[in-house]
N, C-alpha and C positions, 0 to 999 in steps of 0.2 A: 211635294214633300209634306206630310201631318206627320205630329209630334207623335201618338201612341206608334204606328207601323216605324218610323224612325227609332224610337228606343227598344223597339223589338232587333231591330237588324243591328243595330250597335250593342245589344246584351248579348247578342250571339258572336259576335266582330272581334269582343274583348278579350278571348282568349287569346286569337293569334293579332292581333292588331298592333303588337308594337313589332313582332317580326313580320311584316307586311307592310299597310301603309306608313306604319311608323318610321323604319327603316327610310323609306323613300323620303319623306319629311323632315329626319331628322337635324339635318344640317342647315334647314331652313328656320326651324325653332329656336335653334342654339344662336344662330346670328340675328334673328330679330331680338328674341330676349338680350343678350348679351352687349350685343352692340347699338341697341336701338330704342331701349326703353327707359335709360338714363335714371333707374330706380336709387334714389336716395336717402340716408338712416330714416324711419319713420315714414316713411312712403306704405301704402295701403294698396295693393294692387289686384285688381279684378282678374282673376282666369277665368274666361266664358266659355262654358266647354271644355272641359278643364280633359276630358276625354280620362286616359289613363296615367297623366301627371307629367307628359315627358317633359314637358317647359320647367318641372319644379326642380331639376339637375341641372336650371341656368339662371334662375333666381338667385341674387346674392341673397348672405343673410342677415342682412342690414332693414329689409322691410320685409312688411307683412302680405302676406299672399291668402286669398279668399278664393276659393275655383268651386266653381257652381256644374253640373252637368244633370243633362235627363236622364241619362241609362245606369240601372243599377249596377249592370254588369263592368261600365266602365269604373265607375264608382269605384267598386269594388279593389281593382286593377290597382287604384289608384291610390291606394289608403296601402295596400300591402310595400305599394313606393314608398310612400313616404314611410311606413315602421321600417324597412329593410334599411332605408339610406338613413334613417335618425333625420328626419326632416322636422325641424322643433319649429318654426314661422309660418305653417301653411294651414288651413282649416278647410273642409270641404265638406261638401252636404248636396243634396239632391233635390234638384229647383228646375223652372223652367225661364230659360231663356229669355222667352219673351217676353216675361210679369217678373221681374225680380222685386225680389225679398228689402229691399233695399230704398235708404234715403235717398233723395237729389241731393247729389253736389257729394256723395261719400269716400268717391276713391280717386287716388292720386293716380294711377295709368290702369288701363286697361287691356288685355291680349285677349282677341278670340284669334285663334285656328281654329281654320277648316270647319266651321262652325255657322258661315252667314248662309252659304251656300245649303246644307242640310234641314235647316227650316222653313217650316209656312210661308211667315213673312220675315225677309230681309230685312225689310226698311224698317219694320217693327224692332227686329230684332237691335238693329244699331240707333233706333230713336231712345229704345232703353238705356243703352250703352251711353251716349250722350246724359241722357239725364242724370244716371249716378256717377258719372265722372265729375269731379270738379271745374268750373270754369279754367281752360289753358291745360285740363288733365291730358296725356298722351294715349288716343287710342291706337292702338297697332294692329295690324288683322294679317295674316297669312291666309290667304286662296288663291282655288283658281277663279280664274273671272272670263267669261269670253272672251274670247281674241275677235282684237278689231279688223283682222284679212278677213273679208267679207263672205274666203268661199271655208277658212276655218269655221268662222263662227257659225254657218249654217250647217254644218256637219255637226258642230258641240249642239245645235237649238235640236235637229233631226235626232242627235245620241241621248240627249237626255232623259228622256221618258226610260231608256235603260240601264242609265245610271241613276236614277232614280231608286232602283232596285236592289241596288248595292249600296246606297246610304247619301249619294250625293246628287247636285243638279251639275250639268255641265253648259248651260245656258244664263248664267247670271253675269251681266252686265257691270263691270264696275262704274261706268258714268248715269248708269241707270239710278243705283243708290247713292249717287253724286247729287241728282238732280232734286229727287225725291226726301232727300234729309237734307241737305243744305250743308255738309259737311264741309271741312277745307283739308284738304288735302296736301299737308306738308310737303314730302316726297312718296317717289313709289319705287321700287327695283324689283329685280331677278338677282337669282344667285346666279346662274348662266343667261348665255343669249338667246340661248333659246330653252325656256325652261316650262313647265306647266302650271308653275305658282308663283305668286306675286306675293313682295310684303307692301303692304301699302302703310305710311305713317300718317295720324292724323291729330291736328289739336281740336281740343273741343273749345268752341267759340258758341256754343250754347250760354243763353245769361241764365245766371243763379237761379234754383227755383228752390223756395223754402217751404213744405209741404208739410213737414216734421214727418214722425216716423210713422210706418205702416202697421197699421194693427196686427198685435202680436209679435212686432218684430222692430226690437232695442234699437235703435241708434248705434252704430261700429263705434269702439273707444277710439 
């Protein structure tokens, strides 16, 4: 996966993409967010990949929601959500993933869907993640991840290079990015038993880092 051919295929996606994959994922969003991110008044919350906003119809409206994405086209999608619904807590802008805009130690939890999987680097992708959450901040991630039956996961390693071509990888190992970030891993489930995505919950037990802010770019109140 590289970032420019990836926001090509998601600025063309964004038309039909919430009746499509969105559909398929929707019930998986609504019960990570809702039941699994424990967002409290004044909480500062990361969407990475914020895609076309469907997570922001399960955000209470007690904290603040920041959703970062590459594609303009999702972008776009997603900005017509929030004016249609009167979404007054949410702010979004167009960044990349893997260089965020952003302090260490700025946000109370963090969400990427479907989002580790479609980039470069993974690991990059969630060593950012770590950095701007706060010490004990909650990451939460929605993917697929390989399956560990050994003749699944060589069919997902074999398919990939084709899904690559539709927007995502289907070879990404979740203890791969276990090993390689040093993450801790709360818990993890399926909304079924047998289902193609996983929420995985995670604290960040990364220590403080005090960098101050990135040139050009304020300190979050």
């Amino acid at each position: 996966m590289k970032e420019p051919s990836t926001r090509k295929i998601y600025d063309v996606q964004a038309s039909f993409y919430d009746k499509t994959f969105g559909k398929l994922v929707a019930r998986r969003i609504k019960k990570a967010v809702s039941e699994h991110m424990n967002i409290n008044p004044g909480d500062v919350v990361l969407d990475l990949g914020i895609g076309t906003g469907a997570a922001l119809d399960y955000y209470p409206n007690r904290g603040k929601v920041i959703g970062v994405d590459l594609s303009p086209g999702m972008l776009e999608k997603c900005v017509q959500r929030i004016h249609s619904s009167n979404i007054t807590n949410a702010t979004v802008f167009r960044g990349n993933a893997l260089d965020l805009p952003f302090d260490d130690s700025s946000f109370d939890h963090i969400f990427i869907s479907h989002v580790i999987s479609v980039v470069s680097d993974p690991v990059k992708l969630l060593r950012e993640a770590q950095r701007v959450a706060k010490p004990g901040a909650r990451i939460v991630i929605v993917n697929h991840f390989r399956s560990a039956n050994p003749i699944i996961g060589w069919f997902e390693v074999v398919l990939s290079p084709l899904f690559s071509k539709i927007g995502w990888r289907s070879d990404l190992a979740l203890q791969d990015i276990i090993r390689e970030t040093g993450i801790e891993v709360d818990y993890r489930f399926k909304l079924e038993s047998i289902d193609l995505w996983e929420t995985v919950v995670i604290r960040n037990t990364k220590s403080p880092l005090d960098s101050g802010p990135l040139p050009g770019y304020p300190a979050l109140a």
